[in-house]
C-alpha positions as CSV (number, residue, x, y, z in Angstrom):
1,X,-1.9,-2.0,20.5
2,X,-0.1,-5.0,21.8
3,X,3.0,-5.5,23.6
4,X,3.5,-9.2,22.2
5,X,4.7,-7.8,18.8
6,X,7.6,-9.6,17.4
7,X,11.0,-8.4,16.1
8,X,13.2,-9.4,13.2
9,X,16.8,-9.1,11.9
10,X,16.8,-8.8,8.4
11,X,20.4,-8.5,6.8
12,X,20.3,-5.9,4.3
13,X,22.0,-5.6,0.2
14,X,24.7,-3.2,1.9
15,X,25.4,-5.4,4.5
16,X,23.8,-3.7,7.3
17,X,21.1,-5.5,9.8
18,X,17.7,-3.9,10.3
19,X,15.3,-4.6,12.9
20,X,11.9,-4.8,11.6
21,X,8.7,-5.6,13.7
22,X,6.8,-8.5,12.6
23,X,4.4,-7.3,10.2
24,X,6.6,-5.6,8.0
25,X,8.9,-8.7,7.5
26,X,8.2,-9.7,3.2
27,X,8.9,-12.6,1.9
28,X,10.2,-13.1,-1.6
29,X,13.8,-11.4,-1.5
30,X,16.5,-13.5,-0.6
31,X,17.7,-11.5,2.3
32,X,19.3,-13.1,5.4
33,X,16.2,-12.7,8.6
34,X,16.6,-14.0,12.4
35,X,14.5,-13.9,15.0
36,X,11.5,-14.1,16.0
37,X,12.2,-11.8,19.2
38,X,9.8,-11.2,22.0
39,X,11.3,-7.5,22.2
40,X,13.3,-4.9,20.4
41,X,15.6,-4.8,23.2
42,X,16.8,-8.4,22.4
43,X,16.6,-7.9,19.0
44,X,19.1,-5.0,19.0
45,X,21.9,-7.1,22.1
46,X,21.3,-10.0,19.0
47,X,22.3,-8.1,16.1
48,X,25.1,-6.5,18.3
49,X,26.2,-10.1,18.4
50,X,25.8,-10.6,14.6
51,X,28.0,-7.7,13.8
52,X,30.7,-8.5,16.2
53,X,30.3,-12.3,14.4
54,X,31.0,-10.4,11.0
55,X,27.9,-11.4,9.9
56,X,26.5,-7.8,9.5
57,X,28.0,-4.4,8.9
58,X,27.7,-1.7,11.8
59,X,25.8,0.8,10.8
């Protein structure tokens, strides 16, 4: 399996963020997503800077 996997932020209906690799990410809800991120690592220091912007719940 490859390294060069990408990671999401996908804003869930409660609020909270969830970080989703790449090939689960669905289109066809309106949800909030960012990214794409080259790691989890920055995906996780990005969505600690979404919730501290109040733009998702901790969890």
């Amino acid at each position: 399996m490859s390294d060069s996997q990408n990671w999401y932020i996908v804003k869930q209906k409660n609020g909270q963020c969830e970080i989703i690799p790449s090939p689960q990410v669905e289109g066809g809800e309106d949800l909030e997503c960012w990214g794409p991120f080259a790691s989890q690592q920055e995906a996780i220091a990005r969505r600690i800077g979404l919730i501290r912007a109040g733009k998702c719940k901790p969890a």
